[in-house]
C-alpha positions, -999 to 999 in steps of 0.1 A, spaced: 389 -413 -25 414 -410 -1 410 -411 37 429 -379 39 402 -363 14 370 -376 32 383 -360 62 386 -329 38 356 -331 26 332 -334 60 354 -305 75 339 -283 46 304 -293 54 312 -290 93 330 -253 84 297 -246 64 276 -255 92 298 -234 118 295 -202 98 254 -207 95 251 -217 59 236 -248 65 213 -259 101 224 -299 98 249 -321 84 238 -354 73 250 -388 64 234 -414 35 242 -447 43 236 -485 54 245 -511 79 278 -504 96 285 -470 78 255 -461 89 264 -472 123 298 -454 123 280 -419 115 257 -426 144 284 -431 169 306 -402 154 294 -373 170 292 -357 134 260 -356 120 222 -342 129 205 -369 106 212 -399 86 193 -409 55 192 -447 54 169 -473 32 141 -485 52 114 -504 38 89 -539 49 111 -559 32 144 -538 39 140 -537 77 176 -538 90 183 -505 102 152 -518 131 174 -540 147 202 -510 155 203 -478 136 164 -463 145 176 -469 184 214 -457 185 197 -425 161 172 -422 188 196 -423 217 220 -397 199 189 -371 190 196 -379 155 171 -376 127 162 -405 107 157 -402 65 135 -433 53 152 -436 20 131 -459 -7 103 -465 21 78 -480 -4 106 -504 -13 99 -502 -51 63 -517 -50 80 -546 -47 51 -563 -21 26 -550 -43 44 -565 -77 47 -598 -55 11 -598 -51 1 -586 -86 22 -610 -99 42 -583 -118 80 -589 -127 97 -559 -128 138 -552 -122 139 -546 -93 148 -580 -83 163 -583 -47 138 -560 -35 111 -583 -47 133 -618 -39 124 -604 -2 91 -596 -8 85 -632 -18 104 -650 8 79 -630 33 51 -633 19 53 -668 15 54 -671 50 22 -678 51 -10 -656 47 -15 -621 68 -46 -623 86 -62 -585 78 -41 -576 54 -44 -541 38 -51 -548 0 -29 -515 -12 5 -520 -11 14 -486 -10 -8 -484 24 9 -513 42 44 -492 30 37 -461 42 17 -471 70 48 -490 83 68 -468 78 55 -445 97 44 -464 127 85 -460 135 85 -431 154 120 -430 149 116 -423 114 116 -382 109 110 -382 78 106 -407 45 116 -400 6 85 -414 -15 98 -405 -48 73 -404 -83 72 -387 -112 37 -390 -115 17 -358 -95 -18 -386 -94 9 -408 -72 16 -380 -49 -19 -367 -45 -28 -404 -39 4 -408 -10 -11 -375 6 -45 -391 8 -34 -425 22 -17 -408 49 -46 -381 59 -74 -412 62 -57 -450 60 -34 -446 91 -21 -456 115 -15 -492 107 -29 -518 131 -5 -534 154 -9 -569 150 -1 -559 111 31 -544 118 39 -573 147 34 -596 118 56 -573 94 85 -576 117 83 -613 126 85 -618 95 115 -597 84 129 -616 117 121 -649 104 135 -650 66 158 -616 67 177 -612 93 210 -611 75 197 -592 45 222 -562 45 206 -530 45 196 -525 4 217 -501 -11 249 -505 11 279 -510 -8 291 -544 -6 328 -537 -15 337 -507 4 367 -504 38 353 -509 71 341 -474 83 360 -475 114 391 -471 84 374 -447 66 378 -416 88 
C-alpha cells in the first residue's frame, strides 16, 4: 500500500466523519504506530493490545492517549488465557503470549493471588482508568455471562496485586514489543 493511498484512505474516513456518518475515527495499532496516531491529531480512539503479560502500551500510549482526550480500546485484554494455561499447566498455541506468562510468573510467587485467571485479567485491566473500553472476545455465551459476573462482584483488584503485576512486567518485559505489532513494517513517521 502506497503512502499516497493511506493518505487516501484516512481522508475518506475523515470526509465520512465531517459529513456525520460516523462520530469517531479510530486507529488499531502497537508500539510506535500506535504512538504516531496518538501524536497525529487524527483520531478520537486507538485500539491497541493490552494484556498482564502485554503491558507496553503502560509505559507511553495509556498517558500520551490520556493527555490528547483520546479513547483507549484494550484489544486481547485476557491475553489468551495465557496466565491461566501457565498455571494449569495447559500448552496451547498461543506461544509468545504464554513464553511471557512464564517468564513472570516465575518471578517468584504472588502473595494473594486471585486463583481465576480470567479475574486477575480483567480486574487489571480495568484498574487502568485509561482504558475506555476492552474487547473480551468468546464464542461461548456461559463465558460471557461468567465475564459479566466477574466484573459486577470480583472487582476492583487489590493494589498491591496490580503493583506486583507491573513490577513484574518491568522486571522481565520491558522490551517485549506490543503483541500483535508488525515487526516488518516502515517507520510510521514514513507512513503518512
Amino acid at each position: 500500500m502506497t503512502q499516497k493511498f493511506k493518505q487516501y484512505l484516512i481522508q475518506i474516513v475523515l470526509d465520512a466523519k465531517s459529513a456525520g456518518k460516523t462520530r469517531f475515527v479510530g486507529y488499531s495499532q502497537e508500539n510506535e504506530h500506535a504512538k504516531w496516531a496518538l501524536k497525529s491529531g487524527i483520531f478520537d480512539s486507538l485500539q491497541t493490545a493490552f494484556s498482564i503479560v502485554d503491558q507496553r502500551a503502560r509505559y507511553e500510549l495509556l498517558e500520551l492517549a490520556s493527555d490528547n482526550g483520546i479513547a483507549v480500546i484494550a484489544k486481547r485484554p485476557i491475553g489468551n488465557n495465557s496466565w491461566g494455561n501457565v498455571l494449569s499447566g495447559l500448552q496451547t498455541p498461543s506461544g509468545e503470549l504464554q513464553d511471557r506468562a512464564k517468564a513472570m510468573i516465575d518471578v517468584a510467587p504472588i502473595q494473594n493471588m486471585i486463583d481465576d485467571p480470567i479475574e486477575l485479567a480483567l480486574g487489571f485491566i480495568l484498574a487502568h482508568s485509561q482504558i475506555s473500553t476492552a474487547i473480551v472476545g468468546t464464542r461461548n455465551p456461559l463465558h460471557l455471562l461468567s465475564n459479566i459476573k466477574t466484573i459486577e462482584s470480583c472487582l476492583p483488584l487489590a493494589r498491591e496485586i496490580l503493583d506486583e503485576l507491573h513490577e513484574r512486567f518491568d522486571r522481565v518485559g520491558a522490551e517485549w514489543r506490543g503483541f500483535d505489532s508488525p515487526r516488518s513494517l516502515v517507520p510510521p513517521e514514513a507512513e503518512f
